[in-house]
Structure formats: structure tokens, C-alpha cells
C-alpha positions in Angstrom: 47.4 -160.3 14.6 47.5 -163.7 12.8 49.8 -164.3 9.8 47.0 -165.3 7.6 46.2 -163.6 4.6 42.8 -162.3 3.1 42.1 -162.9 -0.7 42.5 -159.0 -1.2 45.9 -159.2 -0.4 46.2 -160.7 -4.0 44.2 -158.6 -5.8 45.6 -155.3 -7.0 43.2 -152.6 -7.4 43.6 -152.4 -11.3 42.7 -156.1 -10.9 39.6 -155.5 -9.0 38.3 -152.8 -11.3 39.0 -154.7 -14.3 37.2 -157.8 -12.9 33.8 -155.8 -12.1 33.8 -154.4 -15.4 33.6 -157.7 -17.0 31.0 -158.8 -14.7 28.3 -160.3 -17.7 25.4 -160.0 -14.5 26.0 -156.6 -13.9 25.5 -155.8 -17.3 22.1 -154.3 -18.1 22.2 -155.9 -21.7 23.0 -159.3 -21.2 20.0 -161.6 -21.8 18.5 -163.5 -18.8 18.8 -167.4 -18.3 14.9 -168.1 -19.0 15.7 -171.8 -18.1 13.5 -172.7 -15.3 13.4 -176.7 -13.4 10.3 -178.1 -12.5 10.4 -180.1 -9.6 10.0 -183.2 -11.6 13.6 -181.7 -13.4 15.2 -181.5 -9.8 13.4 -184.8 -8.8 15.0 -186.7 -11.4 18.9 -185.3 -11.2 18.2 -186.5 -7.0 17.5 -189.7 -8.8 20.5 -189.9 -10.8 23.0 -188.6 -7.8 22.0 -191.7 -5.2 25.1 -193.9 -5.9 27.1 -192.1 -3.5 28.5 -194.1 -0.7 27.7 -193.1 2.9 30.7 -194.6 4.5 33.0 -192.4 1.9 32.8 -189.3 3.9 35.4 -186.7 3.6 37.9 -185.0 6.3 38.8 -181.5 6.7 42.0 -180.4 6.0 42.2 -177.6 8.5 41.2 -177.1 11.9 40.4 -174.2 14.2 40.0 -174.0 17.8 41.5 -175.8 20.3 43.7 -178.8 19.6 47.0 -180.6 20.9 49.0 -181.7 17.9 49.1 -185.7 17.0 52.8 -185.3 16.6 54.5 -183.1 19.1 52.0 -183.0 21.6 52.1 -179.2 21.8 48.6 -176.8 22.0 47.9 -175.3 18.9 44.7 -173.2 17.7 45.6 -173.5 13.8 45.6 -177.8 13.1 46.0 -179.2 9.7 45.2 -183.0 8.3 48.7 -184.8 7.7 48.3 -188.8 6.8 45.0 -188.8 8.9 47.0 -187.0 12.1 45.4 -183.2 12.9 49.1 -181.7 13.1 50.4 -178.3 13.9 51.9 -175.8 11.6 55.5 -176.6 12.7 54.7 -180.4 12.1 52.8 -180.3 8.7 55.0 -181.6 6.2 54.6 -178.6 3.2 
């Protein structure tokens, strides 16, 4: 068993309910979005979004698999990004 932690665990059931109560989709009298794009809509937002650069790519900040830590050297299977290193758990700097 890993020590990770599933969003549930955060949740308390009195939480949970409360949240799909208040759920405006599930509600059968809530109004439907009529808005509808057109693909000349759609075409022209594409249009707008083109300045990105393609040498600006991101990194992940977490790893899984198998990896030998930048720092120690030791094998690890959890790896996070640390000042461009992919670091273990006992060498990431919290």
C-alpha cells in the first residue's frame, strides 16, 4: 500500500451529499445553455490562440515509473521536478 491519498479522503460524507444537492445540472428545472458555435465561431477563437510559442513547452512536475534520482542516485518509482532535476521524495525540497 502506497502513502498516497485519494481526493475522498477529504471529503466528509456530509460534504459529499451537500455538494450533489447543489449540483445546478442535476436539477430538472434549471434552464439549458441554448448557446451553440458554429464552426466559423470555433474557427475564429483557433485564430485568435496562435501566438503561443512552440519552444515554451511545459515540464511535469511528477513522475511515475522507473527513475534513479538526479541527486542521490538512488531508484525511485515516485520522481518529482526540483530546479529542472527529476528528484526523489527524500530529496525534493518541500
Amino acid at each position: 500500500m502506497t502513502d498516497d491519498a485519494t481526493l475522498s479522503n477529504f471529503v466528509s460524507a456530509d460534504e459529499a451529499d451537500s455538494d450533489a444537492d447543489s449540483d445546478p445540472a442535476a436539477d430538472p428545472g434549471t434552464a439549458a445553455n441554448t448557446d451553440r458555435k458554429t464552426d466559423a465561431d470555433v474557427g475564429a477563437n483557433a485564430d485568435a490562440n496562435t501566438n503561443t510559442h512552440a519552444t515554451d513547452t511545459g515540464h511535469s512536475t511528477f513522475a511515475w515509473g522507473e527513475y534513479t534520482c538526479d541527486r542521490c542516485g538512488n531508484a525511485t518509482e515516485r520522481a518529482w521536478r526540483d530546479d529542472g532535476d527529476l528528484v526523489c521524495p527524500n530529496c525534493k525540497k518541500w
